[in-house]
C-alpha positions as CSV (number, residue, x, y, z in Angstrom):
1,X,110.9,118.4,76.3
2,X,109.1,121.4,77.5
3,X,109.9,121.6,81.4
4,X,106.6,124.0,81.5
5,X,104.2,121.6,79.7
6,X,105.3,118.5,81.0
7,X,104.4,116.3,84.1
8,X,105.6,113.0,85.3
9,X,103.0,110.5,86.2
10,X,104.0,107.6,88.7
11,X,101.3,104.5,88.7
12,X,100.3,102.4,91.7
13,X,103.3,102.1,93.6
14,X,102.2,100.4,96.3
15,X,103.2,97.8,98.5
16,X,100.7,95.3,97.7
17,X,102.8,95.2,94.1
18,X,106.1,94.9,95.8
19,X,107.6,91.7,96.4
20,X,106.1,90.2,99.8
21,X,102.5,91.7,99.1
22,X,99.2,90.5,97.6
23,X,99.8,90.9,93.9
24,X,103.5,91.5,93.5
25,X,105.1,92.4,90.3
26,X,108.5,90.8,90.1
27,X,111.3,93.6,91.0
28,X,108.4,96.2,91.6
29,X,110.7,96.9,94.6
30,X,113.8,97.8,92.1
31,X,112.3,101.0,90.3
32,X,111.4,102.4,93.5
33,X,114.6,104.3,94.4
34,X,115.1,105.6,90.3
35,X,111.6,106.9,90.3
36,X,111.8,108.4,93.9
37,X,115.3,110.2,92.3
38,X,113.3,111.5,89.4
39,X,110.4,113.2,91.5
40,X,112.6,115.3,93.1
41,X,114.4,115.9,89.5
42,X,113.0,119.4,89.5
43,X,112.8,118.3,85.2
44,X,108.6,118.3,85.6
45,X,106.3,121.1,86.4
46,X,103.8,118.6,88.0
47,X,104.2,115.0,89.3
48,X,100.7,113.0,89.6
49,X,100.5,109.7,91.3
50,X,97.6,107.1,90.5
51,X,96.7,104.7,93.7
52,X,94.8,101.6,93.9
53,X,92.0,102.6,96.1
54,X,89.7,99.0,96.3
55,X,87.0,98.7,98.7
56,X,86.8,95.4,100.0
57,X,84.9,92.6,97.8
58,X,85.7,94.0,95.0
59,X,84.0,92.5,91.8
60,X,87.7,91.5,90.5
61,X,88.7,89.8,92.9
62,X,88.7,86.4,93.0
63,X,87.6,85.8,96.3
64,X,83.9,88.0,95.0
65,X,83.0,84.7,93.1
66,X,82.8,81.3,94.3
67,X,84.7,79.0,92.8
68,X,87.1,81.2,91.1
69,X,90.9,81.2,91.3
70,X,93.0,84.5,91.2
71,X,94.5,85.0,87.6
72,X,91.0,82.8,85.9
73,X,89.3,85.6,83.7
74,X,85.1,86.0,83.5
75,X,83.3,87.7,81.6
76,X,81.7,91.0,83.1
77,X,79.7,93.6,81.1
78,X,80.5,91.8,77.5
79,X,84.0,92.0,78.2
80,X,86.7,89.5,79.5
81,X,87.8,90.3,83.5
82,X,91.0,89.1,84.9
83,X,90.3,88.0,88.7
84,X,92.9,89.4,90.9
85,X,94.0,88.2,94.6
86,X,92.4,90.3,97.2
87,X,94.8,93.6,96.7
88,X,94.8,97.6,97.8
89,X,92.1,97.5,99.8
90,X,91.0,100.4,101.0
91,X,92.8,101.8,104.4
92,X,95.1,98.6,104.3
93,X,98.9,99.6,104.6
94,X,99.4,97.7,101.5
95,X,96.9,100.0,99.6
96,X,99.3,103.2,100.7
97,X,101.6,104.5,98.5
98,X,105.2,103.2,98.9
99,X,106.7,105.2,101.7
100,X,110.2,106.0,99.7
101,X,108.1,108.3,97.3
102,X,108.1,112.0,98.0
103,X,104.5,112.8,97.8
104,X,105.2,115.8,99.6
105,X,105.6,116.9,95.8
106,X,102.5,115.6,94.4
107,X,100.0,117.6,92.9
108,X,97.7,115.2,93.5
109,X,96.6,111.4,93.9
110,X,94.6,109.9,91.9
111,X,92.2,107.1,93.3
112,X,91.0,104.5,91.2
113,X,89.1,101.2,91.5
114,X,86.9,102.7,94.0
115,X,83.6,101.5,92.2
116,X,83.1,98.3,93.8
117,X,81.4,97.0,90.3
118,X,83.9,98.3,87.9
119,X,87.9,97.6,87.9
120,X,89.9,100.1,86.8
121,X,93.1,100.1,85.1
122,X,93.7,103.5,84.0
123,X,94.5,106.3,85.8
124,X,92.6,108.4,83.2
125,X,89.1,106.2,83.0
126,X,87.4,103.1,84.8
127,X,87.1,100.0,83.2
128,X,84.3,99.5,81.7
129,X,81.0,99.6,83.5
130,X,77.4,98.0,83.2
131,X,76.2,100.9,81.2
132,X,79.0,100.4,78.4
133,X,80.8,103.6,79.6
134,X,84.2,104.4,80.7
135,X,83.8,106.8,83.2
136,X,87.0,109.4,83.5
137,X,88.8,110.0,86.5
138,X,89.2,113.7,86.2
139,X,93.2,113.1,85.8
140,X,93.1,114.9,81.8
141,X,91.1,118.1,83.3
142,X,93.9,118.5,86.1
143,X,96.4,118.0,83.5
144,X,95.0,120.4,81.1
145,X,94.0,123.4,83.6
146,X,97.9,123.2,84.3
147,X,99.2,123.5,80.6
148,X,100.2,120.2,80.6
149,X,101.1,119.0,76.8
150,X,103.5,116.2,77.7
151,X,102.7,113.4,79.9
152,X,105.7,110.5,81.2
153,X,104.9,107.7,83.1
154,X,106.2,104.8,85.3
155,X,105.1,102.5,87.7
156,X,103.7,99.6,87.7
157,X,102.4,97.7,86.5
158,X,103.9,98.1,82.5
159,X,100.9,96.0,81.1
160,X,98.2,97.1,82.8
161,X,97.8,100.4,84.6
162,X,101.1,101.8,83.1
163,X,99.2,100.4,79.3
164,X,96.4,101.5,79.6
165,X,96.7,105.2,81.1
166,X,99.3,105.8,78.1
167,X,97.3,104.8,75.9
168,X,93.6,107.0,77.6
169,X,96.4,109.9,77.9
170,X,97.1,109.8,74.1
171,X,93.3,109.5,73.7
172,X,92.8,112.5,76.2
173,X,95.4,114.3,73.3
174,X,98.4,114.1,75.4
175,X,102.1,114.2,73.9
176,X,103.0,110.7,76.1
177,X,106.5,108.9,76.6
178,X,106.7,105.4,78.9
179,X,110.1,105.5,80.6
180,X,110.4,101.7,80.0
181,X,112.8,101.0,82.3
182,X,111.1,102.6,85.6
183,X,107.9,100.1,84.7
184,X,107.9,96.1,85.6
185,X,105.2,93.8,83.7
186,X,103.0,91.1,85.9
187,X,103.6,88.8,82.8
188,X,107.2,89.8,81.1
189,X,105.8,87.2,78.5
190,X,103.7,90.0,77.3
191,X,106.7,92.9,76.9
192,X,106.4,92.2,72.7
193,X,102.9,92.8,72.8
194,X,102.5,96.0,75.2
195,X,105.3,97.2,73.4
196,X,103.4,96.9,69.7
197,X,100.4,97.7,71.4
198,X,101.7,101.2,72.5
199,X,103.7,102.0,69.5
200,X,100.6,101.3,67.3
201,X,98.9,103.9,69.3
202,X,101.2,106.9,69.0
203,X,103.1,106.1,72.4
204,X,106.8,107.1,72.9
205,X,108.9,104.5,74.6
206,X,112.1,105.9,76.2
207,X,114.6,105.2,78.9
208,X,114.8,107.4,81.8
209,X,118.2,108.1,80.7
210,X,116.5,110.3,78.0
211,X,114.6,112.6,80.4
């Protein structure tokens, strides 16, 4: 690990994941203090944070179409959409990011799910939209201006946002490691499968022991 090329990016840790709040992640809560330690490490030359940033009626949420139930999937654009409970809405105080993190050490925050026609996983790119395209988040371009080689991630949640930006960041031609432990699934049936999934695609999985 090159301290000068490497940056730590924490995902959507926010209180509407955290037991108690609108789509909770089971022991969300229990990385907070391990991840809050590791920001003010000093081991990174950049920390990023991603935020859910959803502006109310949101096309994946549940509530946006009649008869659906959070957790059903639709198709939207050609592609299967999970429907999620009404979650990080905009300006909410569940949308904020968790006040234990030192942001005061943030290079900067990452908004995302802010098209209210597009959901977006990724911290790197939407979802896809209507027109077929992923549209990026600017998030590689920060990275890269800095020197940034190296990429580790945590948050939440470990097969969603946390999947999906590792696996845009190796796209993007980033060097990437998933601190496993300092991520929590919303399914832990589907630990086997993220795990292949990431592996397959070049991704380091680590503990945060190995930082």
């Amino acid at each position: 690990m090159d301290v000068e090329k490497s940056a730590l990016i924490v995902v959507d840790m926010q209180p509407d994941f955290m037991p108690g709040g609108a789509l909770p992640v089971t022991e969300g809560d229990r990385i907070l203090e391990p991840i809050s330690r590791l920001m003010r490490s000093g081991r990174f030359r950049a920390i990023f944070a991603t935020q859910d940033w959803h502006p109310a009626g949101h096309i994946s949420f549940a509530s946006s179409h009649p008869g659906r139930r959070p957790f059903e999937a639709i198709e939207l654009y050609g592609r299967l959409q999970t429907l999620w409970p009404d979650h990080c809405v905009q300006g909410t105080t569940g949308a904020e990011l968790h006040r234990l993190l030192p942001t005061d050490g943030v290079a900067a925050i990452i908004r995302k799910g802010t098209d209210p026609l597009c959901d977006s996983y990724s911290g790197f790119r939407n979802n896809w939209n209507s027109r077929g395209e992923r549209p990026r988040t600017g998030l590689a371009g920060f990275l890269k201006e800095r020197g940034i080689a190296e990429i580790f991630l945590c948050g939440l949640a470990r097969d969603y946002c946390v999947n999906w930006s590792a696996q845009d960041a190796v796209e993007a031609g980033f060097q990437v490691q998933v601190l496993w432990d300092l991520t929590r699934p919303v399914d832990p049936k589907s630990n086997e499968s993220v795990r292949g999934q990431l592996l397959a695609r070049g991704v380091h999985i680590i503990g945060s022991d190995q930082v």
